[in-house]
KEKE-3310 file (N, C-alpha, C; in steps of 0.2 Angstrom, whole numbers, plus 5000, padded with zeros to 4 digits):
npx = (4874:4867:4855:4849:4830:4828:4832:4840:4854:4864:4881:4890:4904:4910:4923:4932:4944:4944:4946:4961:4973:4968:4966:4980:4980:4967:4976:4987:4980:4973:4986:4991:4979:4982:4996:4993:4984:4991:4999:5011:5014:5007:5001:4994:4980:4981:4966:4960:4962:4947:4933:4919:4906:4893:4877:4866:4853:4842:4839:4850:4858:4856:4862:4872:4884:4887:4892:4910:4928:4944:4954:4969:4984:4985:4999:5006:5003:5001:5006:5014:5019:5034:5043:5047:5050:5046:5035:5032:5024:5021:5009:5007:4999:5003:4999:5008:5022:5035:5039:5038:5027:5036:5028:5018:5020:5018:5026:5023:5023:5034:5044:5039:5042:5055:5057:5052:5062:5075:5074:5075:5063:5057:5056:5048:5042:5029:5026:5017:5018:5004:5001:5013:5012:5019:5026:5035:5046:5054:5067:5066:5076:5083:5074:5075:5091:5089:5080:5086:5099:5094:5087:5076:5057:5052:5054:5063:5057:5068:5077:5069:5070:5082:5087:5077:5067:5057:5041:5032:5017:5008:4998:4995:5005:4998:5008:5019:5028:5032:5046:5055:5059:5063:5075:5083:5085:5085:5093:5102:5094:5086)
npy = (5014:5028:5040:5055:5057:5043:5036:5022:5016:5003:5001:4995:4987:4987:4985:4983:4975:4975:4987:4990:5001:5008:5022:5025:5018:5029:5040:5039:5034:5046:5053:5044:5050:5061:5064:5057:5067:5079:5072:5066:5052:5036:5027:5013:5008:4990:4976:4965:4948:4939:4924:4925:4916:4916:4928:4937:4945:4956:4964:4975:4984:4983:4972:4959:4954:4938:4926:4924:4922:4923:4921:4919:4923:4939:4949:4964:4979:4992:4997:5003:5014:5028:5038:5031:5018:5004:5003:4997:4993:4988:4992:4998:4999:5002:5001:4999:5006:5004:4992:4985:4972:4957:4948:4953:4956:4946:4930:4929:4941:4945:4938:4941:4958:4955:4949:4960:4970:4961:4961:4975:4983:4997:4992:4992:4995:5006:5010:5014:5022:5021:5029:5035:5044:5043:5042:5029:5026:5013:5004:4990:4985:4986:4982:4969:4966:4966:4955:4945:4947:4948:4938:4943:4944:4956:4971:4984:5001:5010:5005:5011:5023:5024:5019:5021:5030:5045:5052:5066:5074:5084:5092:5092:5087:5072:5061:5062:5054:5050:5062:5054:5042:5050:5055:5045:5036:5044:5053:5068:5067:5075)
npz = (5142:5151:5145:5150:5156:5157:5146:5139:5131:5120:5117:5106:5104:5088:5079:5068:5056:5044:5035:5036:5033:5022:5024:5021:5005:5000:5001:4992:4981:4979:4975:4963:4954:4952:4947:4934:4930:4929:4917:4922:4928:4922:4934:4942:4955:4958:4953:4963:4961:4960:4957:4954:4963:4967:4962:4967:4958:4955:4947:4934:4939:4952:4954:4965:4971:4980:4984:4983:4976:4979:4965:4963:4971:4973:4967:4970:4975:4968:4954:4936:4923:4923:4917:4906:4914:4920:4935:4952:4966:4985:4997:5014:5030:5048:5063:5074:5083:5085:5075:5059:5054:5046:5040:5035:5023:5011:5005:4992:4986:4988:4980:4968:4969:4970:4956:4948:4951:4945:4933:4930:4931:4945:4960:4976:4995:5002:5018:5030:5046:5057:5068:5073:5060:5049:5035:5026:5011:5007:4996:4985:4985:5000:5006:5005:5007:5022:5024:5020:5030:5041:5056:5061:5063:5059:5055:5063:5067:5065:5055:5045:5045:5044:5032:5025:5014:5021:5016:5016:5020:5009:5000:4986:4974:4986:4990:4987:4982:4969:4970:4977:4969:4959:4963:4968:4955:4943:4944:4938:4926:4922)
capx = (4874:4861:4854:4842:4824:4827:4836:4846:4857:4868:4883:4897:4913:4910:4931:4933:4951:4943:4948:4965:4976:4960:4970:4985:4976:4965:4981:4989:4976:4972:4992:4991:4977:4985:5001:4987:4982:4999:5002:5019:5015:5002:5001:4984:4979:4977:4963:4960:4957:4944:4931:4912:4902:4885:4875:4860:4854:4837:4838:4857:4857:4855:4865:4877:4891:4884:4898:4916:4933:4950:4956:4977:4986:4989:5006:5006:4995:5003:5011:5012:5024:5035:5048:5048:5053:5040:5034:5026:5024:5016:5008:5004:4999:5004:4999:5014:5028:5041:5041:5033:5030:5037:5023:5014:5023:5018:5031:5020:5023:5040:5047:5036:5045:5062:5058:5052:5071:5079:5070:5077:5059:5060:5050:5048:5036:5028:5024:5016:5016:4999:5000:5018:5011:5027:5027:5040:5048:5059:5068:5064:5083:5085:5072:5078:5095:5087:5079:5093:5104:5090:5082:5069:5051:5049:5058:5062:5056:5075:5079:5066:5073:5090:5089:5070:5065:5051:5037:5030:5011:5005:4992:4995:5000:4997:5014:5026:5032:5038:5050:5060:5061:5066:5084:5085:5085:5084:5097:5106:5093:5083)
capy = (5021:5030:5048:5059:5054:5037:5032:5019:5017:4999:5002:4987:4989:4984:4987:4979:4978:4977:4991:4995:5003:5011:5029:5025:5018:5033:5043:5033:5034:5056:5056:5043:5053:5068:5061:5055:5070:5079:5068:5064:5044:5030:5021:5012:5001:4983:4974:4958:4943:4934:4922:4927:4911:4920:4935:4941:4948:4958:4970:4976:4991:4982:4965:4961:4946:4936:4922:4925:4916:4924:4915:4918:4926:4943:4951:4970:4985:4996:4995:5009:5018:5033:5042:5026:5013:5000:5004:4991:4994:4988:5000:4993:5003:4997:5004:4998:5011:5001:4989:4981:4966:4956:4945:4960:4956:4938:4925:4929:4948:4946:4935:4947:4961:4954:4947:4969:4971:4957:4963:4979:4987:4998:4989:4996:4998:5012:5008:5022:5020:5028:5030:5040:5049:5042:5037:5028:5022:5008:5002:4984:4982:4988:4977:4961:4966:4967:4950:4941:4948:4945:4933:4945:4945:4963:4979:4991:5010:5014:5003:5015:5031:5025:5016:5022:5037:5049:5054:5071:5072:5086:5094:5089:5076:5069:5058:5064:5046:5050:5066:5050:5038:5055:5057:5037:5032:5048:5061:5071:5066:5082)
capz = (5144:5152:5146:5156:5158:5158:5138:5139:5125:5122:5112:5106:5100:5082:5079:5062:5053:5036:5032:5038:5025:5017:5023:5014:5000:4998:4997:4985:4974:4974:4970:4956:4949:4952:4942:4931:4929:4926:4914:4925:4926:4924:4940:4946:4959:4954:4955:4968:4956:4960:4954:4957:4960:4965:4962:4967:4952:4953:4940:4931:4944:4958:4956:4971:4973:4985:4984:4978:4979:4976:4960:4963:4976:4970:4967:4974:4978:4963:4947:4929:4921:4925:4913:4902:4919:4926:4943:4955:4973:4992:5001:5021:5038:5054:5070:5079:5084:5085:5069:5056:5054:5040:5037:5032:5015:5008:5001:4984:4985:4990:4975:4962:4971:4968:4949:4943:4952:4942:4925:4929:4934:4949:4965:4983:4999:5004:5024:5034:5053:5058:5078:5072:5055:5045:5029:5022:5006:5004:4990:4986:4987:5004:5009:5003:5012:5028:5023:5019:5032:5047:5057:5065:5060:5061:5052:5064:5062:5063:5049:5038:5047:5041:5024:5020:5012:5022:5012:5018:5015:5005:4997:4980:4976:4992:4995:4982:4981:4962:4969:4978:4964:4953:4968:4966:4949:4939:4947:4932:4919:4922)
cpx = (4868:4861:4847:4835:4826:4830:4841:4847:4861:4873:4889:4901:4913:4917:4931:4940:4951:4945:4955:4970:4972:4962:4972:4983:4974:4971:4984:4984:4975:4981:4993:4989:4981:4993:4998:4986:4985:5000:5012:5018:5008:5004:4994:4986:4974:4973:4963:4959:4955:4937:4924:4909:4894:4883:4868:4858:4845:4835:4846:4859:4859:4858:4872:4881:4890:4890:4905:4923:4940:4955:4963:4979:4988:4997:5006:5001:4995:5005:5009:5019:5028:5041:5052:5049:5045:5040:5031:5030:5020:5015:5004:5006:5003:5004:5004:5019:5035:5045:5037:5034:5030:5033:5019:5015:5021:5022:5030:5022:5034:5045:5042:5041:5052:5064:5057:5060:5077:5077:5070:5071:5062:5052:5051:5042:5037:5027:5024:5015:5013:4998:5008:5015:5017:5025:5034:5041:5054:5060:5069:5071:5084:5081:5074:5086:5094:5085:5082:5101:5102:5087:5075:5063:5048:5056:5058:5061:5065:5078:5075:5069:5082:5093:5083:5071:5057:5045:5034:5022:5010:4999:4991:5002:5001:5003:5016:5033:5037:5043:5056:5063:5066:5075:5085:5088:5087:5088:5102:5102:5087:5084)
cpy = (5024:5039:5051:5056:5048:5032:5029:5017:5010:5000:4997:4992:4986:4986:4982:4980:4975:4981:4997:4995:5008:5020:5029:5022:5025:5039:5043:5034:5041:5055:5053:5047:5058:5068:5058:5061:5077:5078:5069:5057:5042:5026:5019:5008:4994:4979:4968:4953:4938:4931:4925:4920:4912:4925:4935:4948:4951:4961:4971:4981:4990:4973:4966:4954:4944:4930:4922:4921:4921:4918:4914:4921:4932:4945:4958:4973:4988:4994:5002:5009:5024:5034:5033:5017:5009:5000:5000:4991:4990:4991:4995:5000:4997:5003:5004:5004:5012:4997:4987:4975:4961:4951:4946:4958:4948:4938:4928:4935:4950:4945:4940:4953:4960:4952:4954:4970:4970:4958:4971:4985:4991:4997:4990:4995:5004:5008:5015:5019:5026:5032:5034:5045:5050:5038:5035:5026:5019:5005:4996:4981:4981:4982:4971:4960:4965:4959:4945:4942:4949:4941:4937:4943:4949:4966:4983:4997:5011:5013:5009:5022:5031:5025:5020:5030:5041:5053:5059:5071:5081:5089:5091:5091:5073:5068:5060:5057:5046:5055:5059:5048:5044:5056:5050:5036:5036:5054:5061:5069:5069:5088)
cpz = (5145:5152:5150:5152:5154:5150:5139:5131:5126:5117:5112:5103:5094:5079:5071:5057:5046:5029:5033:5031:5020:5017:5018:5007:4995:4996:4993:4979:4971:4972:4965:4952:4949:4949:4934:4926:4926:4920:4915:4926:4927:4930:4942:4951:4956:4959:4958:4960:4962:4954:4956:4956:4959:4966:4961:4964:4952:4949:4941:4936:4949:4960:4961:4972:4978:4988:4980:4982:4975:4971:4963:4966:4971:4972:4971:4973:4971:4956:4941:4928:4922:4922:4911:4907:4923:4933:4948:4963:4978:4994:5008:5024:5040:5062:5076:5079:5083:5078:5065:5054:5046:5039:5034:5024:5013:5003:4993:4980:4984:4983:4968:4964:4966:4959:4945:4947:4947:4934:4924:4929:4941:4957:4971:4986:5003:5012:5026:5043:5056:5065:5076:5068:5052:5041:5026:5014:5007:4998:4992:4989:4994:5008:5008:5007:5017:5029:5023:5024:5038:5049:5062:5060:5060:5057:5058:5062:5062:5057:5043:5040:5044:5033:5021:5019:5017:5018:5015:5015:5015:5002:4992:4977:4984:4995:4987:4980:4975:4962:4971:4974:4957:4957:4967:4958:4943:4940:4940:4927:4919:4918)
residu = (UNK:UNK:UNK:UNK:UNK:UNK:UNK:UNK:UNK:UNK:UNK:UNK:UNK:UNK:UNK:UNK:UNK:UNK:UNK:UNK:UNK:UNK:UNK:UNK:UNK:UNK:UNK:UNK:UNK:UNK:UNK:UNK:UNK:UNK:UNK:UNK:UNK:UNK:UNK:UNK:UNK:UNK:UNK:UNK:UNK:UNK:UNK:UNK:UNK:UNK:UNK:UNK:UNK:UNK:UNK:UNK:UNK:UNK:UNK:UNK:UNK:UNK:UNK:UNK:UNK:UNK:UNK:UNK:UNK:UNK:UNK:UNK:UNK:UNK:UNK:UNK:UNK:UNK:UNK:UNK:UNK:UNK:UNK:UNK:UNK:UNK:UNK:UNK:UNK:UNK:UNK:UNK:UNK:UNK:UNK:UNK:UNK:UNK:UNK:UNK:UNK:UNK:UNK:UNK:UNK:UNK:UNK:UNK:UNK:UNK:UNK:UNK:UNK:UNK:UNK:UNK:UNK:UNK:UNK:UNK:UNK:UNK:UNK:UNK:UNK:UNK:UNK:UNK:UNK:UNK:UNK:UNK:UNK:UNK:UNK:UNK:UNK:UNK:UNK:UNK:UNK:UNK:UNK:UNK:UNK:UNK:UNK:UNK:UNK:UNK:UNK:UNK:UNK:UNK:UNK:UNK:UNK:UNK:UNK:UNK:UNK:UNK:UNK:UNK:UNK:UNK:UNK:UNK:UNK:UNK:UNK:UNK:UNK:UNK:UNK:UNK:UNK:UNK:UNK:UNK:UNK:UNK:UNK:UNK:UNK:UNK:UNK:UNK:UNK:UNK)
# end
């Protein structure tokens, strides 16, 4: 790019997809806290495991993981408690318009998913499609339907427009994820 008297500028496209999800994350986490804070549910976001092999260690202040290794596939993004019932959720963007794609959910996430079901927890994905400004909720069920009753490799958006729930964002709490789960699981024990 060239600006007047004679500054040329070089700029790349440093495009990095490091940090997609990092929206919905960040509002996943002020609604936790602010359900946290309520004291209307513990929910957190669970940590990666991994193993740290090395660290550049110059003073305690200043040490930095230089080499690490995911010990075990994790299970999901979420998980807590809320009005005595265990909760554990995925939470995924997707840019796409049309659908998302079921790969988005690994085998590992998927089978966790269905055994908080079978053990009587209650397990779901949030999915927000950001190039729309739709969040969804699905019930873990709903999804396993789809799974077991398709050969696509994608959800369409109709499918969350039809089965999923719309999460409206908010001020606070952000996505109101727990008024859902309160019409699902908890209607008449208000």
């Amino acid at each position: 790019m060239r600006y007047p008297k004679g500054i040329k500028k070089n700029y790349q496209n440093n495009t990095s997809h490091g940090n997609r999800g990092m929206v919905l994350e960040h509002d996943l986490n002020d609604t936790n806290q602010y359900y946290l804070e309520t004291k209307r549910a513990v929910i957190h976001k669970k940590p990666t495991p991994i193993t740290i092999n090395k660290v550049n260690y110059p003073s305690r202040l200043e040490a930095v993981i230089t080499e690490a290794h995911f010990k075990t596939p994790s299970t999901t993004d979420y998980n807590g408690v809320y009005r005595a019932k265990y909760i554990d959720f995925e939470a995924k963007e997707t840019r796409n318009t049309k659908y998302f794609p079921i790969a988005n959910i690994h085998i590992h996430q998927q089978k966790h998913l269905k055994n908080i079901i079978e053990c009587g927890g209650i397990g779901f994905i949030i999915v927000r499609f950001t190039n729309l400004n739709e969040t969804f909720l699905l019930k873990g069920e709903d999804l396993f339907q789809f799974l077991n009753t398709s050969t696509r490799k994608s959800i369409p958006i109709e499918y969350f427009r039809k089965k999923g729930y719309l999460i409206h964002i908010k001020y606070a709490p952000r996505l109101d994820y727990l008024k859902i789960i309160d019409d699902l699981y908890f209607k008449g024990d208000k």
